[in-house]
C-alpha positions in Angstrom: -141.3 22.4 -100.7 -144.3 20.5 -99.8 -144.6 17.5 -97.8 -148.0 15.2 -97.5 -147.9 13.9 -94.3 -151.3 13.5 -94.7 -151.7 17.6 -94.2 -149.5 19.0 -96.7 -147.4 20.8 -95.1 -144.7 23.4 -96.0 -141.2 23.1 -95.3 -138.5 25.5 -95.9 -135.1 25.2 -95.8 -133.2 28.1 -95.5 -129.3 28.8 -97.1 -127.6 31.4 -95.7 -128.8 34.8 -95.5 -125.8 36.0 -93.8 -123.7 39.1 -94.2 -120.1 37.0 -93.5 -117.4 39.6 -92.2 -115.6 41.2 -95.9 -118.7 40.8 -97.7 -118.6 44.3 -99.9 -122.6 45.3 -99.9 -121.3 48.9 -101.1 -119.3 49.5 -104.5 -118.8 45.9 -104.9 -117.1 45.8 -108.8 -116.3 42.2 -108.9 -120.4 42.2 -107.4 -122.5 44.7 -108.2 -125.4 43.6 -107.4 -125.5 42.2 -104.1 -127.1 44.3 -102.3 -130.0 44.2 -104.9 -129.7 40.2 -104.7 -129.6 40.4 -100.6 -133.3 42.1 -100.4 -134.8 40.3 -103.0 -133.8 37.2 -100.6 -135.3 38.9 -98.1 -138.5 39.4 -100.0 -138.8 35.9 -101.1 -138.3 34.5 -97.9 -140.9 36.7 -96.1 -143.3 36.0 -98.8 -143.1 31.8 -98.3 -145.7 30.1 -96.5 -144.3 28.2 -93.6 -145.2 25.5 -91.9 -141.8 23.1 -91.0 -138.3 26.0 -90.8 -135.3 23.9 -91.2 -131.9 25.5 -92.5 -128.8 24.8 -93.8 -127.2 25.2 -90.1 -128.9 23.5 -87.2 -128.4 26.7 -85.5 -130.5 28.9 -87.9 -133.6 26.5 -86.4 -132.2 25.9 -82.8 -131.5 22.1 -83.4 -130.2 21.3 -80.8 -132.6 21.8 -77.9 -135.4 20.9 -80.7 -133.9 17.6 -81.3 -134.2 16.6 -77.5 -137.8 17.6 -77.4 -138.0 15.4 -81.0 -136.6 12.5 -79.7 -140.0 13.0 -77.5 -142.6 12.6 -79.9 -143.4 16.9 -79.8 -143.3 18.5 -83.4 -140.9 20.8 -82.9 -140.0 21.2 -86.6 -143.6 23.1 -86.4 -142.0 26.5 -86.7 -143.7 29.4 -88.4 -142.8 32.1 -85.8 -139.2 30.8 -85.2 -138.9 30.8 -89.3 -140.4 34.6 -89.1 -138.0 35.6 -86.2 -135.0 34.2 -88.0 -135.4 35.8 -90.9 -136.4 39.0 -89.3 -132.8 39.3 -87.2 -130.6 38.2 -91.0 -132.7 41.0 -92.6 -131.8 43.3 -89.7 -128.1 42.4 -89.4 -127.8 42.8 -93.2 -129.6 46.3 -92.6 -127.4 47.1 -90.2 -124.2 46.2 -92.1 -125.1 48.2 -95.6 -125.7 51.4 -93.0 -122.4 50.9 -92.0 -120.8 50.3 -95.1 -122.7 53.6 -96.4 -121.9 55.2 -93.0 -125.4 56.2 -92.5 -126.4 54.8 -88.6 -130.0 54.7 -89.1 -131.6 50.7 -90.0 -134.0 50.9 -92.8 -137.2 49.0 -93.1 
């Protein structure tokens, strides 16, 4: 979304791009397509323009040492490369998970 603060910024909160323990990415009948759904997150996410990262977990955006800082005055919410690493390590983990579940041990680009 985009927020006038009088510079227009560009805030995005993130769901959860997470691969929870039983999540079936491979032969999933009742699901077939998550896997397909998982990287097209992944795309979309990596295609936003960032300015502000929030999430749907205060831990997705480090909250709580970012809050202390806030409570400062700093703009901490200010987060383009914290919004790139997080979604960089959920792509990697979901990577890493579909290799396992098609018992290949390589992680994919």
């Amino acid at each position: 979304m985009r927020v006038n603060d009088g510079s227009k910024m560009r805030v995005v909160i993130v769901g959860s791009p997470n691969v929870n323990p039983g999540y079936k990415l491979v032969g999933n009948t009742v699901y077939p397509s998550i896997t397909e759904d998982f990287e097209k997150t992944f795309r979309v996410l990596k295609s936003l323009p960032v300015d502000y990262f929030l999430g749907a977990h205060g831990s997705y955006f480090d909250l709580e040492s970012k809050y202390r800082r806030f409570k400062s005055g700093e703009l901490v919410f200010f987060d383009p490369k914290g919004y790139k690493n997080f979604v960089d390590d959920r792509e990697q983990a979901f990577r890493m998970e579909l290799n396992k579940q098609k018992g290949t041990s390589k992680v994919a680009d």
